[in-house]
N, C-alpha and C positions, 0 to 999 in steps of 0.2 A: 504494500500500500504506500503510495507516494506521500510524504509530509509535507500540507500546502505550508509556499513559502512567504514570507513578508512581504505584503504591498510597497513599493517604493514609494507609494505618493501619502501612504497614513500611515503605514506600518503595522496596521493590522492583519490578521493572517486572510491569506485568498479563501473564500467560500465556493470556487467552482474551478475546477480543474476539467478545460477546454480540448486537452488532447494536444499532440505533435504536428507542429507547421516546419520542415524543413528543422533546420538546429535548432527551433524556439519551442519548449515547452510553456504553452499558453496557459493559465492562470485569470481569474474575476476576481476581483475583490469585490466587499460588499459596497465600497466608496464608485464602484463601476470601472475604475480603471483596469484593461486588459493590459496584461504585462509576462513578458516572459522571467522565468527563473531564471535569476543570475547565478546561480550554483551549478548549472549544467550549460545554459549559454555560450557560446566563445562565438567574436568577433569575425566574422567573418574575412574582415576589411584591416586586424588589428597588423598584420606583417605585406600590406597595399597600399597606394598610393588610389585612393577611391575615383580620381581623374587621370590614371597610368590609361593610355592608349587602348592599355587591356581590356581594362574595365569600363572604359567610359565614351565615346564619339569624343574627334579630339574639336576644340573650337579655333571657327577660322577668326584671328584676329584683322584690325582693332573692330570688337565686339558690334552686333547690334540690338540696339533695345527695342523688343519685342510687344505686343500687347497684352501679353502675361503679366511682364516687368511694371508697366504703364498701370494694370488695373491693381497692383500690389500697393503701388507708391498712393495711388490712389484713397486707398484703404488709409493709409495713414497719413493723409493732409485733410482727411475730415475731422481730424482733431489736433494735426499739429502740422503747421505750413512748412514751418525751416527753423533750420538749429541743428543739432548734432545728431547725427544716426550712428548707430552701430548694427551691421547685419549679420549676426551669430551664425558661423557657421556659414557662411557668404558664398560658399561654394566660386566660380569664377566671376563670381561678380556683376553679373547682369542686374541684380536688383539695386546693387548700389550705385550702378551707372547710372542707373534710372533713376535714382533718388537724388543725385548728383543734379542729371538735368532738372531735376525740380526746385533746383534751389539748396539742397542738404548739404552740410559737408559730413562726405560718404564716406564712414570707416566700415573695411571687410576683414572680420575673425574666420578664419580659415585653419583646418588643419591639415589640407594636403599643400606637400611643397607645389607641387607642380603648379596646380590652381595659382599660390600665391606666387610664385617665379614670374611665371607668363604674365601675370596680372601686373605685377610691378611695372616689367617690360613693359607694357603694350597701353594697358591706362595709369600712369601715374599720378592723373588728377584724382586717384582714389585712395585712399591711407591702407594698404595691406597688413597687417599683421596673420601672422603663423602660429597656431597654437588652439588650445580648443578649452583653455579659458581666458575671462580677458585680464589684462595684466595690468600691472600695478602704475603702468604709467597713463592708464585712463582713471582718473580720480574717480572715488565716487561722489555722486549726484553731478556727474558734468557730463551725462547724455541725456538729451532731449527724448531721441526714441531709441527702441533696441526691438529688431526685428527678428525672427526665425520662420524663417520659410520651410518646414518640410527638414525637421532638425530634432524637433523636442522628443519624435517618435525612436530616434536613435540613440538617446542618451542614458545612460545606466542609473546614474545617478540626479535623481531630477530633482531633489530638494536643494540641494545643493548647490546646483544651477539657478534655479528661479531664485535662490537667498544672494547672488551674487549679480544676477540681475536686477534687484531690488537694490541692490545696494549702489549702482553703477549708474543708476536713472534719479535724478533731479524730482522731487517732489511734484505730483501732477504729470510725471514724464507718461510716456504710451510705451506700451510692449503689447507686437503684434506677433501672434503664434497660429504659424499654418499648418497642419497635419492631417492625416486622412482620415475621413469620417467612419470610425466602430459605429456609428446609429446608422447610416444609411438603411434603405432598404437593399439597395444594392448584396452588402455586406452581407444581409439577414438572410439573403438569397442564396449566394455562394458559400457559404459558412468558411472556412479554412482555405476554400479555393479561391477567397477574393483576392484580389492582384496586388493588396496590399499588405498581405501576409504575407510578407519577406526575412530573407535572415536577418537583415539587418535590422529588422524593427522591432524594435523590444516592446513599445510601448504603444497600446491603442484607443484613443478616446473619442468619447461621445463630448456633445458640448458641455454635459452636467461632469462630465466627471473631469473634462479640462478645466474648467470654470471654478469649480469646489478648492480643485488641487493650486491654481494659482492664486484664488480669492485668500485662501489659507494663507498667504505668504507676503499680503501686505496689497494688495490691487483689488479694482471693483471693474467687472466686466464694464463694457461702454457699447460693445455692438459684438453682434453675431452672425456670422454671414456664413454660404455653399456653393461652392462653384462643383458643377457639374465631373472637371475632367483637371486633371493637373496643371492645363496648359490652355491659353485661349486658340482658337483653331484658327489662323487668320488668313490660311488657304481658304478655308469655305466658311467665311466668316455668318452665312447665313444660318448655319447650325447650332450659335451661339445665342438667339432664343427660346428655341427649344430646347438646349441644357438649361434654361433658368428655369423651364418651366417643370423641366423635370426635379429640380431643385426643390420648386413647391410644393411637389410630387412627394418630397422625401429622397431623391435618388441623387442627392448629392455626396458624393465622394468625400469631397476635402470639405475640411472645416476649418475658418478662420475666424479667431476671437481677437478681440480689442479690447485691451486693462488699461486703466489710467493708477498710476502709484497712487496710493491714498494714507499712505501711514510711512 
């Protein structure tokens, strides 16, 4: 008989053992959060370079901002125009290009080399750092926003993330967290074979159980939003009202939440 293990986001023990997805043994807690066991877990990614040629389409530089990027930044000048961003986890940088053209001065936390090498090179109008927490020479309360795009589902340790996020963000700052939707219908369909049950994802939440886990930690949700598909389609851009509507449907994938610091 398997011993359910520690919730990461309450620390209470899991009430539902979900069964094997690839190396993740899945877990419920009764806070809702799905999460795999870190006692059997291992990184898929932990001896890769997660943008190595191998692993990833390589990008043709200097970059272009997309309408993905466009509808991201978007999301967060409905409650904060310009000031400092940080994009956790920043991957090569397309969101913080984008936030850039909006006015931000765009810091990208990265921890592949490669992402941040090529990035240096190629946009320098962007602050690159390497590493996958952020460091001691961004003070805290001196960022306005601090973004995660498709990041917090990867993280092992997630209290300990959001406590250094909170700490990093300026009183009233935004912290906007993207990650694939466990409520979908979609999900509830494919059960284990949804496309977002990957090795590398430890962690899967519904809006309640994202929301609970960061309200915990010093923030008050500000909006809640679904997009259909990971990416806006903008070859056949006319396909993109009918993911809203499937959205209202329920059959939204990703979920993106908006926190404002409040303590």
């Amino acid at each position: 008989m398997n011993v359910a293990p520690k919730c990461p986001a309450c620390d209470a023990s899991a009430v539902a053992d979900l069964g094997h997805a690839g190396v993740c043994h899945l877990w419920r807690c009764a806070c809702g959060l799905v999460f795999a066991d870190r006692a059997t877990w291992r990184d898929p990614y932990s001896n890769k370079d997660y943008y190595d040629p191998a692993n990833q389409p390589e990008e043709n530089y200097p970059m272009r901002i997309t309408a993905t990027e466009r509808d991201r930044i978007a999301s967060v000048r409905r409650f904060v125009r310009n000031g400092r961003l940080l994009d956790f986890g920043g991957g090569i940088g397309k969101t913080a290009l984008a936030a850039h053209a909006a006015g931000f001065s765009a810091i990208v936390l990265e921890d592949s080399h490669k992402a941040v090498s090529d990035g240096m090179a190629h946009h320098p109008e962007i602050v690159w750092l390497e590493g996958r927490t952020i460091p001691d020479s961004i003070g805290d309360g001196s960022l306005d926003v601090i973004t995660l795009f498709h990041v917090l589902e990867h993280l092992p340790d997630l209290q300990t993330t959001l406590a250094q996020l909170h700490r990093k963000l300026r009183p009233g700052g935004l912290l906007v967290i993207e990650v694939p939707n466990w409520g979908s219908h979609m999900r509830r369909l494919r059960g284990l074979q949804w496309e977002f049950v990957l090795d590398h994802h430890v962690n899967h939440f519904t809006a309640a159980s994202l929301t609970r886990l960061v309200e915990n930690t010093g923030f008050k949700r500000a909006a809640v939003e679904f997009r259909r598909t990971f990416a806006i389609n903008e070859a056949q851009a006319w396909k993109e009202p009918l993911k809203k509507l499937l959205c209202i449907l329920g059959f939204g994938d990703i979920l993106r939440c908006s926190f404002l610091k409040v303590a």
